[in-house]
C-alpha positions as CSV (number, residue, x, y, z in Angstrom):
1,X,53.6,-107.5,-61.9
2,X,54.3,-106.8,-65.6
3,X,52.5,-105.9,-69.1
4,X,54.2,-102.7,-69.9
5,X,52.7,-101.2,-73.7
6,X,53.7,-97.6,-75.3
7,X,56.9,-97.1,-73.1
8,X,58.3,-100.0,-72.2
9,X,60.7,-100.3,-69.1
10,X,63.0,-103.0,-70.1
11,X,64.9,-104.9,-66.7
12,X,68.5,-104.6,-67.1
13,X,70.9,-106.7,-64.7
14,X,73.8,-104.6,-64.2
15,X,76.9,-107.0,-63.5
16,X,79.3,-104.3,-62.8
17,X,81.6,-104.5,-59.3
18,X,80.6,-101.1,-59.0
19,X,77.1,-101.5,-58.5
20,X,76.1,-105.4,-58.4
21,X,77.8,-107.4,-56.0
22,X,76.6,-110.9,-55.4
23,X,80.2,-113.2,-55.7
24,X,83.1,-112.8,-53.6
25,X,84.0,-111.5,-50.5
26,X,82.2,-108.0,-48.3
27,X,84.1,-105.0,-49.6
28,X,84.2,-102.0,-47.1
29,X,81.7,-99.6,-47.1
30,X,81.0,-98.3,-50.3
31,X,79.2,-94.9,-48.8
32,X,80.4,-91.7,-47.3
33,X,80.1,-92.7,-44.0
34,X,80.1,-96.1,-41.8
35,X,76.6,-95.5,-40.4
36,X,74.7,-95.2,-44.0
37,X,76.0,-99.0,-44.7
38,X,74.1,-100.0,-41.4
39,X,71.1,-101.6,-41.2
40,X,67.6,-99.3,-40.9
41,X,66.4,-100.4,-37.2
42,X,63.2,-98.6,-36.7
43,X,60.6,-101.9,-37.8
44,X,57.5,-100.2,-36.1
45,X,57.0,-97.0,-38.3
46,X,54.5,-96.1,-41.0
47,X,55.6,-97.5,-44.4
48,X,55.9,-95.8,-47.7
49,X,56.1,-99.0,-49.8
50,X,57.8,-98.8,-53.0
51,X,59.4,-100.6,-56.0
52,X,62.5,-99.2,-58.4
53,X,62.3,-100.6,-61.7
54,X,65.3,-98.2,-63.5
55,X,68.3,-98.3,-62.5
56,X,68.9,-94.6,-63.1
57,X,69.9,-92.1,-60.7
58,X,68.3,-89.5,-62.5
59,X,65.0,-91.9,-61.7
60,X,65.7,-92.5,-58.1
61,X,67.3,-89.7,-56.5
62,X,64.0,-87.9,-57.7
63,X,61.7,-90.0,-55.7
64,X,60.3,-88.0,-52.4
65,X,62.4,-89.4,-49.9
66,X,60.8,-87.5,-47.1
67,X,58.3,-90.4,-47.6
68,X,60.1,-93.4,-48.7
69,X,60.9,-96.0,-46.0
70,X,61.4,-99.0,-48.2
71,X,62.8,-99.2,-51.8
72,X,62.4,-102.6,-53.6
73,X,65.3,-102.8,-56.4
74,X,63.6,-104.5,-59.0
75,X,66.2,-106.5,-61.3
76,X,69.5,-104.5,-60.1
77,X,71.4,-103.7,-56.8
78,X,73.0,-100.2,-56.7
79,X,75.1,-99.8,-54.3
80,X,74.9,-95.9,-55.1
81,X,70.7,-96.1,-54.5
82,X,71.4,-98.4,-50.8
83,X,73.7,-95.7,-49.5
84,X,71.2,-92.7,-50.7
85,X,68.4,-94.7,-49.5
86,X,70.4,-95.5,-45.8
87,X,71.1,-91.3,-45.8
88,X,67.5,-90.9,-45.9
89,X,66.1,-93.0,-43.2
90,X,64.9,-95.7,-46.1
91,X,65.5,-99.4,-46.2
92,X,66.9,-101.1,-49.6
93,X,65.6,-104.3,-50.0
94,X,66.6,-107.3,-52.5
95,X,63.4,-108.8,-54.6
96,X,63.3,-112.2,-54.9
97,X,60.9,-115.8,-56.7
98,X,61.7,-119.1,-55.6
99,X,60.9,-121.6,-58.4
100,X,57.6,-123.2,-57.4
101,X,58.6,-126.4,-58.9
102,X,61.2,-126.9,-56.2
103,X,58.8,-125.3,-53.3
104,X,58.5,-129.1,-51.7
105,X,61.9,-129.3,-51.5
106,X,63.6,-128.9,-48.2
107,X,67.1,-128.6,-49.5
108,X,66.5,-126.3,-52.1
109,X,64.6,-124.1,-49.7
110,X,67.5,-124.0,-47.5
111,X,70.3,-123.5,-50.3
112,X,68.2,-120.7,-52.0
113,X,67.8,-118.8,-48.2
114,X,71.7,-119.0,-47.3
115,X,72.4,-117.7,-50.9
116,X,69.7,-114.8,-50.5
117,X,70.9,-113.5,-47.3
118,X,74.8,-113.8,-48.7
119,X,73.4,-110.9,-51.5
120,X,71.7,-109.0,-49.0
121,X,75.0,-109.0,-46.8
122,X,77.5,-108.9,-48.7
123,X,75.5,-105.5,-50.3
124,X,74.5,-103.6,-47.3
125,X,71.0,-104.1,-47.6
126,X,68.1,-104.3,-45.3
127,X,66.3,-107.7,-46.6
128,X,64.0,-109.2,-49.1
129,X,60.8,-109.1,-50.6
130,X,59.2,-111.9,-52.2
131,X,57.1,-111.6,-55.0
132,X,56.1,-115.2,-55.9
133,X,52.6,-115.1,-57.8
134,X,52.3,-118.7,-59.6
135,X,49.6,-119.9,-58.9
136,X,49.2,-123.2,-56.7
137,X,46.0,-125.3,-57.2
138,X,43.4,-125.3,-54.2
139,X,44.5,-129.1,-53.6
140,X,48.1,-128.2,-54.0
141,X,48.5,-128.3,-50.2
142,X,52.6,-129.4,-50.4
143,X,52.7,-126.5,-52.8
144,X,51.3,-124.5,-51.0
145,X,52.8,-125.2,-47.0
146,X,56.2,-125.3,-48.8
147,X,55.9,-122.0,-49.9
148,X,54.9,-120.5,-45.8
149,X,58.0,-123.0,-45.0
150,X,59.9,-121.1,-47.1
151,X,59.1,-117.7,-46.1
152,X,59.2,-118.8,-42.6
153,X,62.4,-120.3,-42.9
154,X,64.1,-117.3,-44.5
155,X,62.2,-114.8,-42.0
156,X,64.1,-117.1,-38.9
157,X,67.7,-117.1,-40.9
158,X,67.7,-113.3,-41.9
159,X,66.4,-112.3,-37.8
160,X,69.2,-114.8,-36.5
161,X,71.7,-112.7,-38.7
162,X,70.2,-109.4,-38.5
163,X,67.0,-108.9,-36.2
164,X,66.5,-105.6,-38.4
165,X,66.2,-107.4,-41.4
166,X,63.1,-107.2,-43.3
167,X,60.9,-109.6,-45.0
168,X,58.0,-109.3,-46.9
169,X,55.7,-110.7,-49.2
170,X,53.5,-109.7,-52.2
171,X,49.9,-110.7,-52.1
172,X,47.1,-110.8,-54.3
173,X,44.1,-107.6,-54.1
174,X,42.4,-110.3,-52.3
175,X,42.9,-113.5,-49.8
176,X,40.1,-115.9,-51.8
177,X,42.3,-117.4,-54.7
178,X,42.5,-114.3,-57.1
179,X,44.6,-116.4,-60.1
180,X,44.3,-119.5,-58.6
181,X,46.9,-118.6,-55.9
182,X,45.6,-120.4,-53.4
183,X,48.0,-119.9,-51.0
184,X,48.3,-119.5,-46.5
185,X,47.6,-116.0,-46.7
186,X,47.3,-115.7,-42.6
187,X,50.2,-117.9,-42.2
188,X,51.8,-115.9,-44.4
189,X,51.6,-112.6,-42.2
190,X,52.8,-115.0,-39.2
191,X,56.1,-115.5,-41.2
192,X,56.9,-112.1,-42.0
193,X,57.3,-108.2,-41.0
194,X,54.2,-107.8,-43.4
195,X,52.3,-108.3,-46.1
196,X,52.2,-106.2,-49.4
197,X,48.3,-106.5,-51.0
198,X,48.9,-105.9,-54.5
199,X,45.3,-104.3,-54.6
200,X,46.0,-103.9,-58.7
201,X,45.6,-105.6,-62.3
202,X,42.1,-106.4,-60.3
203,X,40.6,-107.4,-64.0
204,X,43.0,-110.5,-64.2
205,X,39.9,-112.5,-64.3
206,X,36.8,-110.8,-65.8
207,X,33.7,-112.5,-64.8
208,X,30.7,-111.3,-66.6
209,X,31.0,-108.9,-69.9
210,X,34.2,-108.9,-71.4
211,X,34.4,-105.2,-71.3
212,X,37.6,-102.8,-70.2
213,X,37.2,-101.6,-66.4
214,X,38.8,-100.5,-63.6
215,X,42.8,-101.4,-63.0
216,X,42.1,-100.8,-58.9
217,X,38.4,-100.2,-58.6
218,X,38.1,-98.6,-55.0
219,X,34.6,-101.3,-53.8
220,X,36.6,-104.1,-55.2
221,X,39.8,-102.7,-53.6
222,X,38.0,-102.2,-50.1
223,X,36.5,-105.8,-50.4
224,X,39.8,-107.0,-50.9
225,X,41.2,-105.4,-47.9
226,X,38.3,-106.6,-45.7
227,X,38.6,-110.3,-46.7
228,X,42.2,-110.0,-45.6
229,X,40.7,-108.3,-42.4
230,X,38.0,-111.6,-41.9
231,X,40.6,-113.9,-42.2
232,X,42.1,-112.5,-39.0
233,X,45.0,-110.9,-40.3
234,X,46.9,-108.4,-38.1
235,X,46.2,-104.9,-39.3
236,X,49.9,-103.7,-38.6
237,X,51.1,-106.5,-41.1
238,X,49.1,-105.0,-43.7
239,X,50.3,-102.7,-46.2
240,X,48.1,-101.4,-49.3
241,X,49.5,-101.6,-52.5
242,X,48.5,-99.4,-55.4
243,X,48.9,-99.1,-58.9
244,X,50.9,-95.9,-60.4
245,X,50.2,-97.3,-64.0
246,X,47.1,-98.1,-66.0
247,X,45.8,-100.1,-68.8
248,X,45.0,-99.3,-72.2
249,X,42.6,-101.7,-74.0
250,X,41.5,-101.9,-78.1
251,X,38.2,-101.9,-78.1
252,X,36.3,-104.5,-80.6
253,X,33.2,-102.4,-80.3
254,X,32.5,-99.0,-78.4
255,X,28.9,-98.2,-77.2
256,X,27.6,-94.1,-76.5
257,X,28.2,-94.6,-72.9
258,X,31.2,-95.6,-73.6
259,X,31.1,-99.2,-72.5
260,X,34.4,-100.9,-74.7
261,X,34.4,-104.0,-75.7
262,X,37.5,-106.2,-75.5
263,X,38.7,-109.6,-77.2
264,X,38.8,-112.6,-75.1
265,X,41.8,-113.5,-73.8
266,X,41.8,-116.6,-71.2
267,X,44.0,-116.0,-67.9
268,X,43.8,-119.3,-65.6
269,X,40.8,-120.6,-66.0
270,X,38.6,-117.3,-67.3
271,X,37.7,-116.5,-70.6
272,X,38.5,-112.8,-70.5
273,X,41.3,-111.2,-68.9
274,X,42.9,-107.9,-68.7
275,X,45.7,-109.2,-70.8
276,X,43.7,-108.6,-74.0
277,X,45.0,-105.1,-72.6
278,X,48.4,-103.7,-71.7
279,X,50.0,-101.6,-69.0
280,X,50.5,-97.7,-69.4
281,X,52.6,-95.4,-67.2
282,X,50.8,-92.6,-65.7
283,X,53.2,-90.1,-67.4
284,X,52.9,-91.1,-70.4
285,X,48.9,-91.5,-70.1
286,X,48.7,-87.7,-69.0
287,X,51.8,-86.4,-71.2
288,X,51.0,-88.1,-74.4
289,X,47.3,-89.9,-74.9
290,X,45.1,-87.6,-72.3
291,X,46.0,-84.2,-74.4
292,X,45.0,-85.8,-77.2
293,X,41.8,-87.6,-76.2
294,X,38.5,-87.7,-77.6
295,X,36.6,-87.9,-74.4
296,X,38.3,-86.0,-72.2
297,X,38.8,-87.4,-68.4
298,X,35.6,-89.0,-67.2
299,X,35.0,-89.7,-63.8
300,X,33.5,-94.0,-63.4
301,X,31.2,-93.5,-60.2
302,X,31.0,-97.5,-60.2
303,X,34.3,-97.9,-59.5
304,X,35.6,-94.5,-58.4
305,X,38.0,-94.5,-61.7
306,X,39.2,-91.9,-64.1
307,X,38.7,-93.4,-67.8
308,X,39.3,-91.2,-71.3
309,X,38.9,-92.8,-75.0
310,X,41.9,-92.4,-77.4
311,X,41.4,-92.6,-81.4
312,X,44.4,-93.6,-83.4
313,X,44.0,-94.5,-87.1
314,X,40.4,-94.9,-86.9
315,X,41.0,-97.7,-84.1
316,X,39.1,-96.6,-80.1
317,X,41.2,-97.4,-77.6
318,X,39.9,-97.2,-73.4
319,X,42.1,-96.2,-71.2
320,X,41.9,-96.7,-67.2
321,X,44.1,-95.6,-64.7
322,X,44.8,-94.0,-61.2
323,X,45.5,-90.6,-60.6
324,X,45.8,-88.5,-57.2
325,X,42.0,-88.2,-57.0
326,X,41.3,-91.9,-57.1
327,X,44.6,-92.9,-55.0
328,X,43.6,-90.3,-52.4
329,X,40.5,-92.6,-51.7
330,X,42.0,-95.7,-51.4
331,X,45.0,-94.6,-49.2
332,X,42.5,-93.2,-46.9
333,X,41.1,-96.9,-46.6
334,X,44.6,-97.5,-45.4
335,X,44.6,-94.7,-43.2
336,X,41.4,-94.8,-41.7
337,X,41.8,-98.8,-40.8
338,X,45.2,-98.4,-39.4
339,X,47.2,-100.3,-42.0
340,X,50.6,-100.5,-41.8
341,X,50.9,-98.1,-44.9
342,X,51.1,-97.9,-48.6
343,X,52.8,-98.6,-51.5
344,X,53.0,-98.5,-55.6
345,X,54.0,-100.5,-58.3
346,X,55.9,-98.6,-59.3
347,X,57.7,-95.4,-58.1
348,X,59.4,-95.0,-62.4
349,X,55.6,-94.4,-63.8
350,X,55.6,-91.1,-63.3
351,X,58.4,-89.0,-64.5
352,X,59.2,-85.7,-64.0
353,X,61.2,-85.1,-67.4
354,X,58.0,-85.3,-69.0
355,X,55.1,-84.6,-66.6
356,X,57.0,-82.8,-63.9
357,X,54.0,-81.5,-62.5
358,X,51.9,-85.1,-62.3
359,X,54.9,-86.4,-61.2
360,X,54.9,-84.0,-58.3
361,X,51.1,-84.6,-57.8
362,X,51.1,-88.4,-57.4
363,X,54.1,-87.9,-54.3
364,X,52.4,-85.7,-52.8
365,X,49.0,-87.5,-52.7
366,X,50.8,-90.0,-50.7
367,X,50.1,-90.1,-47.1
368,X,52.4,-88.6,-44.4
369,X,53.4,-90.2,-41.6
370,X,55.9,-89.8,-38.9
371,X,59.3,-89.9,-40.1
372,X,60.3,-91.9,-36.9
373,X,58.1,-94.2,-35.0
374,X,59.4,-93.1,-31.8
């Protein structure tokens, strides 16, 4: 999930006893009241998906949490952030990798669940969410079953401890091995509460032209979704992930419709990649580079996009990205198929220090749903 360019979020671990507590033994309740350490127990409601990347409370306490139902820390636990989130309705959840070298090991498996579920009880928090995306060869099939035997395995140890406890996995924009992850997508959804698509960074592998394009095209986005659908996975155990970031790419050669060029750069197996790119916050793309565009916001109909050119030092750069227009679209595909909801990477690309009124327009282009599912 991560090529950040311009301004870069860096991942701090905070090992404070304040705020990070992995070792040693379950302190009381850290929040202002007993019931906002408990565990979130509604696991049939509409999710608002999303991932924290700053540990910053001038970040998160900013986030619409009339929407959130699940926050992702990403490289930090807050104890601050679980009791907020717990006084909102909102899970906080632990992210976690497994090291795919050790995937066919059955004792490592185990080891590594016991130790997970220690950091997600001894911190008040609601579960984990898996974000493994190495890629595992098409023949790798002890790769790739120990991978479902680990998320199956953690999914029957954290509902043993806590039947409220959540787990869930980030998957690739689509089932057919995007990156050569070749992995039990339907089993997958079997082992968990649900599955996170990651319908984003869609231009991993660019077939064809190497030419900048869409970060979440909305056809390639919907044919993700459906091949999930084919496969016979469980609509309710689907939840659409989108990108709150884009991509801005050098271009070696610019045509007058605007069509940009890009180096090669090889990404498993293709020669062209969006990694001859890098990724862009929204708030900085509509505080910073849009103002001062050359192009002005065009509107791709191929891929239902917003796109600009940016000129600095005689050097064309391309610039895609989502804004509430093109999210609107692909949150209705969730909406209109009966997903189990949305989500971003991530909730710190838009910022409303410096683009308070973007900010406050990508919130609110989010879906509402039901704040209970009762």
């Amino acid at each position: 999930m991560g090529r950040e360019f311009f301004c870069p979020v860096t991942i701090v671990f905070v090992f404070s006893l304040i705020v990070f507590i992995v070792n040693g033994t379950k302190t009381s309740c850290p929040c202002a009241t007993e019931q906002q350490c408990e565990v979130i127990k509604d696991d049939k409601r509409k999710e608002i998906f999303i991932f924290s990347l700053e540990n910053s409370k001038d970040k998160w306490s900013r986030y619409d949490w009339s929407k959130v139902t699940t926050v992702v820390m990403v490289g930090y636990i807050n104890l601050e952030l679980m009791c907020f989130a717990h006084k909102h309705g909102a899970r906080a959840v632990l992210i976690a990798n497994f090291p795919k070298a050790n995937l066919t090991n059955a004792t490592d498996r185990s080891k590594w669940v016991k130790k997970n579920l220690q950091t997600v009880q001894k911190n008040y928090l609601d579960g984990i969410n898996f974000d493994f995306e190495d890629f595992i060869e098409e023949n790798r099939t002890d790769q790739r079953d120990g991978y479902t035997s680990l998320v199956n395995e953690t999914f029957q140890t954290f509902k043993q401890a806590n039947k409220n406890y959540q787990v869930t996995v980030d998957v690739a924009w689509s089932p057919v091995g995007v990156d050569s992850r070749f992995y039990d997508y339907l089993k997958l959804s079997y082992v968990s509460d649900f599955l996170f698509i990651m319908s984003y960074d869609e231009q991993s592998q660019i077939y064809g032209e190497c030419v900048a394009g869409a970060n979440s095209g909305f056809y390639k986005t919907l044919s993700g979704f459906y091949k999930y659908y084919e496969m016979g996975a469980d609509l309710n155990k689907l939840v659409l992930g989108v990108p709150w970031y884009g991509y801005i790419y050098q271009c070696v050669s610019i045509t007058k419709d605007n069509k940009c060029a890009i180096k090669h750069v090889p990404f498993r197996g293709v020669n062209c990649s969006d990694a001859a790119g890098h990724e862009i916050n929204y708030s900085y793309i509509m505080a910073s580079l849009l103002p001062k565009s050359s192009t002005g916001r065009i509107w791709d109909r191929e891929t239902l996009s917003p796109r600009f050119n940016f000129v600095n030092n005689t050097i064309t750069y391309q610039i895609w990205y989502d804004d509430p227009e093109s999210l609107a679209l692909k949150y209705n595909i969730s909406t209109y198929h009966g997903l189990r909801g949305v989500g971003m990477w991530n909730a710190d690309a838009v910022d409303f220090a410096i683009d308070p009124q973007g900010a406050k327009g990508m919130w609110d282009a989010l879906p509402v749903y039901p704040r209970n599912s009762s």
